[in-house]
C-alpha positions as CSV (number, residue, x, y, z in Angstrom):
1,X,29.9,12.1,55.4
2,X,33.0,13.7,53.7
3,X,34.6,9.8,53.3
4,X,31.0,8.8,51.8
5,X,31.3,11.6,49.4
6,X,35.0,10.9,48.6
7,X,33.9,6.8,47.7
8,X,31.5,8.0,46.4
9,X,33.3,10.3,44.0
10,X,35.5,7.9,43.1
11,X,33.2,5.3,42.1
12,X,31.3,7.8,39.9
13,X,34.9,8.6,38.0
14,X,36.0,4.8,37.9
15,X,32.3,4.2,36.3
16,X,32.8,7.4,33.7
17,X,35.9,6.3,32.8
18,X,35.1,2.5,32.1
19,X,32.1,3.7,30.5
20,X,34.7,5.3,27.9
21,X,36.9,2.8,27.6
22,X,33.9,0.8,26.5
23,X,33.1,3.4,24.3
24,X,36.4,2.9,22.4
25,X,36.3,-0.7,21.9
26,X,35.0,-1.4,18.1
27,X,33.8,-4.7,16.3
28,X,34.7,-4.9,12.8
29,X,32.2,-6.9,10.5
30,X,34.1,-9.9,8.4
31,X,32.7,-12.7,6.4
32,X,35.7,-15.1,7.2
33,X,35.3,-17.3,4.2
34,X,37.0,-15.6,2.1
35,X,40.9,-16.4,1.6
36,X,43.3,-15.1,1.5
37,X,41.8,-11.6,2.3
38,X,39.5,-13.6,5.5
39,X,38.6,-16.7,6.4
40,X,39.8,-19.2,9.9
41,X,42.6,-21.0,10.9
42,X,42.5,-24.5,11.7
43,X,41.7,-22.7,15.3
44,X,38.5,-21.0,14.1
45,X,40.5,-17.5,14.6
46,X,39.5,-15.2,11.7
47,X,42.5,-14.4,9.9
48,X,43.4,-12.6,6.3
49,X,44.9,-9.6,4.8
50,X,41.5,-8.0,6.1
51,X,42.1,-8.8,9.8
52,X,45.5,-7.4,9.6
53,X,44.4,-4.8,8.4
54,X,42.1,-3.4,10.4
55,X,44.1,-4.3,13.2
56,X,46.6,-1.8,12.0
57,X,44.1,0.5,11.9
58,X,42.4,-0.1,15.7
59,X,46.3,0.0,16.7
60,X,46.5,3.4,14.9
61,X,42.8,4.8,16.5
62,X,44.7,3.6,19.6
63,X,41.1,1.5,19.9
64,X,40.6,-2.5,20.9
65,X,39.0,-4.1,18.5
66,X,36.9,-7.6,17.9
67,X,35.8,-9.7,15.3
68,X,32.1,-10.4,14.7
69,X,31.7,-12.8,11.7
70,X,28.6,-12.6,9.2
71,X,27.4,-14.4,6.1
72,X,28.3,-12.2,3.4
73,X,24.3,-11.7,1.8
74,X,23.7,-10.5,5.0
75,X,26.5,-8.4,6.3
76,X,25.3,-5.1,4.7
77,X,22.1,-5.4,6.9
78,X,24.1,-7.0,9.7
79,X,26.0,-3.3,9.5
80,X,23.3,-0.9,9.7
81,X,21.4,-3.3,12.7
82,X,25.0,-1.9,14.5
83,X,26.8,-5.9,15.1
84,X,29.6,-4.3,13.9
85,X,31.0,-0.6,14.0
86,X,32.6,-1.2,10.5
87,X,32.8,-3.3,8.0
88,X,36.1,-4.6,6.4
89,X,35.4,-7.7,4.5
90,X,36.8,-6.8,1.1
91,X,33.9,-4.8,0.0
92,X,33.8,-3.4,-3.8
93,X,32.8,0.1,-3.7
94,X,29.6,0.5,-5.7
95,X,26.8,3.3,-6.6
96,X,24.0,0.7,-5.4
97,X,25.7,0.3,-2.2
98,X,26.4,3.6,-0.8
99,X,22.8,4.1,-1.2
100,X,22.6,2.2,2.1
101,X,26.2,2.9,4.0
102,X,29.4,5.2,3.7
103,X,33.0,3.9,2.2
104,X,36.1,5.0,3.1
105,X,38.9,5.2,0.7
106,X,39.7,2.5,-0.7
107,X,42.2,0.3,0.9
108,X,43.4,-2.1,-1.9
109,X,42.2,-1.9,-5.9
110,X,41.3,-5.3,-7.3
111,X,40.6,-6.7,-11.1
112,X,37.6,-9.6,-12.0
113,X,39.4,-12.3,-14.3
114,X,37.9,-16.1,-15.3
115,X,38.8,-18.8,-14.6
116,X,39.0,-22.3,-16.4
117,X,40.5,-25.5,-16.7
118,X,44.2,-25.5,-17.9
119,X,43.4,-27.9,-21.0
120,X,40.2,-26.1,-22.3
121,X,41.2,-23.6,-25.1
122,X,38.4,-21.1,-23.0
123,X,38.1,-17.8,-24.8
124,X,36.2,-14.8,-22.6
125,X,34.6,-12.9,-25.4
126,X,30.8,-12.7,-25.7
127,X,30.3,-15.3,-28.9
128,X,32.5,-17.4,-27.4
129,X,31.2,-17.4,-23.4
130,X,27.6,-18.2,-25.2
131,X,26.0,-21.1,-23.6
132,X,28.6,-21.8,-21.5
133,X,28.2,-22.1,-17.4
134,X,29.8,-19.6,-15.1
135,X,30.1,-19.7,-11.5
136,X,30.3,-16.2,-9.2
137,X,29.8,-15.2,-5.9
138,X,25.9,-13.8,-5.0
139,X,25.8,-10.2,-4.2
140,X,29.3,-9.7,-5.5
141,X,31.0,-7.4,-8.4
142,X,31.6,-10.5,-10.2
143,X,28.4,-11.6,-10.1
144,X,26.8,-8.2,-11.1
145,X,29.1,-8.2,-14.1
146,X,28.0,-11.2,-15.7
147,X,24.1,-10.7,-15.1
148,X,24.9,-7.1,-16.8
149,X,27.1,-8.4,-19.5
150,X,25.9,-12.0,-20.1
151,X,23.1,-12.6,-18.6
152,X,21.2,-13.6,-21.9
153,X,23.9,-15.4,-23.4
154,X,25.3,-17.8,-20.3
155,X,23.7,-20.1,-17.4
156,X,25.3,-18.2,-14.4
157,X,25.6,-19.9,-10.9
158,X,25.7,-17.8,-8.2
159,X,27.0,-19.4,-4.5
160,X,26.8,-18.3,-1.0
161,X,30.7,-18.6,-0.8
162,X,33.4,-18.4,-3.1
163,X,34.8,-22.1,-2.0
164,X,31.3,-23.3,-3.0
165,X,32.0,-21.8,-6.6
166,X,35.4,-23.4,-6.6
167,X,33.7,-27.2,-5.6
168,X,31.7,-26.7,-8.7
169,X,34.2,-25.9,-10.7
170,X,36.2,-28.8,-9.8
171,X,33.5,-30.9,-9.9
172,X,33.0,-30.3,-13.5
173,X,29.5,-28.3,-13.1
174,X,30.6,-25.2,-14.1
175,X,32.6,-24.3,-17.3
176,X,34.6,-21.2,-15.0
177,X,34.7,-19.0,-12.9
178,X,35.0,-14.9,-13.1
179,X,36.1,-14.0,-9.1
180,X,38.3,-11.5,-7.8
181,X,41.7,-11.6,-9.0
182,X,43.6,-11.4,-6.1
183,X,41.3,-14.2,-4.0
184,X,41.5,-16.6,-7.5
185,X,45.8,-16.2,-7.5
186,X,45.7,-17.7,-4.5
187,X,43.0,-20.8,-4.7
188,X,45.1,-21.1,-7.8
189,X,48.0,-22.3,-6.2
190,X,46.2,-24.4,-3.6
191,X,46.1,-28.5,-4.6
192,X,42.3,-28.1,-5.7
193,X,43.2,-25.7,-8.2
194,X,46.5,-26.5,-9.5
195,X,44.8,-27.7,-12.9
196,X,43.2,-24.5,-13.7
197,X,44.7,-20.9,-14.4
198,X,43.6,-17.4,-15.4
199,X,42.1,-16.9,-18.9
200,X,41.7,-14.3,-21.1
201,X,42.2,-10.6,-19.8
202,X,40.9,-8.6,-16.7
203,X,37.4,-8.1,-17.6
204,X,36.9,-5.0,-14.5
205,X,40.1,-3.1,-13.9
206,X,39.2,-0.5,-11.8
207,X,37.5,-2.3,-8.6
208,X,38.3,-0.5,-5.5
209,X,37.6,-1.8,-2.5
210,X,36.4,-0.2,0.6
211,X,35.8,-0.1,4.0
212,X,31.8,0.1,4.7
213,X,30.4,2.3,7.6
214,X,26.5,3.4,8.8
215,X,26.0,6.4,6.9
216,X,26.5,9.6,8.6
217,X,29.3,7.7,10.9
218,X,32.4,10.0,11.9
219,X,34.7,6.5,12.3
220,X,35.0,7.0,8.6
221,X,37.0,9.7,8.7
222,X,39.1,8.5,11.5
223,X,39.0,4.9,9.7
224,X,40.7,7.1,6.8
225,X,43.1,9.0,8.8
226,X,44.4,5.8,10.0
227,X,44.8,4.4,6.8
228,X,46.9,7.1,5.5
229,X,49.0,6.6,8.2
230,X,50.1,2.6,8.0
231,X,50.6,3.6,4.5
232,X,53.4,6.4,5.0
233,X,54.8,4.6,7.8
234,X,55.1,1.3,6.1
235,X,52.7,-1.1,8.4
236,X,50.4,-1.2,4.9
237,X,53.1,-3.0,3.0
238,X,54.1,-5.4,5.6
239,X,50.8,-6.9,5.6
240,X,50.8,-6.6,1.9
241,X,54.2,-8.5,1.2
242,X,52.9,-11.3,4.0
243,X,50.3,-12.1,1.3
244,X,51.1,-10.9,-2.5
245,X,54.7,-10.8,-4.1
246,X,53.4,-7.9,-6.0
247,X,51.7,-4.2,-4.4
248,X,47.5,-4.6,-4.0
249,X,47.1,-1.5,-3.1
């Protein structure tokens, strides 16, 4: 009886402790189409300044984690329906989204910036955008920006992905393109969009980008501890250098 009680102790610690290990085993949320901050090799392994990054931080909450992969319209959703623990898909912190998760701080600041063919004299004020046709992202800053700013004045195309946007583009059915900065520096210097370039100034200067949670969630604040931490101890700008010659964050 004492052996039965002994195996059967241990079995009931072995259970309790892979029950916790399970416990710390996260998914972060990605949309993997999204280069150079996510997107897949030529494996289909996600991979980006993202990925890195939140590896750091799973190495930092001394956590494993694993990648679950959404469409971006539906990742918020995909979020709070609990596919992923957290979401780190380069995220713009807005006041219409926190309504439906929390943000952490942000973990890289980003601009909006068109842009247009090389040999088009392309001027971003209103008069001169009037009538034209510009591409964006659906359910992104960008895209926001120009229904608030333009939306009377321009045709705007909105895409499920940001390479969609770009095939347009090159295909002559859009005029240009207002994206990300950071994500249009690098399609930039890709073959496909060697004939184009950045016009006219930043039109959105202070987009900071965030890491989303489920509201209420405590992995923010460890999510924030974390970052603070590859920061000060130089991890942060590792990944950083690997992908910009110039500091993101």
């Amino acid at each position: 009886m004492q052996n039965y009680k002994k195996v059967f102790l241990a079995a009931a610690v072995t259970l309790a402790f892979s029950a916790g290990a399970m416990a710390e085993t996260l998914k972060m949320g990605i949309e993997a189409a999204y280069p150079p901050f996510n997107n897949k090799d030529a494996s289909g392994n996600v991979v980006g300044f993202d990925k890195d990054i939140g590896d750091a931080l799973c190495a930092k909450m001394k956590t494993e984690c694993s990648v679950v992969t959404s469409d971006w319209d539906g990742i918020i959703p995909a979020l709070n329906a609990k596919k992923f623990d957290f979401l780190i898909s380069s995220m713009s912190i807005t006041d219409e989204r926190k309504q439906a998760v929390d943000f952490t701080d942000p973990y890289y600041s980003n601009k909006l910036q068109f842009i247009a063919p090389k040999n088009v004299d392309f001027k971003t004020d209103k008069a001169a955008l009037k009538g034209k046709v510009i591409g964006a992202q659906r359910a992104t800053l960008a895209g926001t920006f120009l229904e608030d700013n333009f939306g009377d004045d321009i045709t705007i195309k909105l895409y499920d992905t940001q390479e969609n946007a770009y095939l347009d583009l090159t295909s002559g059915r859009l005029d240009a393109i207002l994206a990300d900065k950071y994500v249009n520096y690098e399609w930039l210097k890709s073959d496909a969009g060697k004939s184009y370039e950045f016009k006219g100034d930043p039109v959105e200067e202070s987009d900071k980008i965030g890491i989303a949670v489920r509201k209420g969630d405590p992995i923010r604040e460890k999510l924030n501890a974390a970052l603070k931490e590859i920061v000060a101890d130089g991890t942060y700008k590792k990944i950083n250098d690997k992908y910009f010659p110039f500091s993101i964050y």
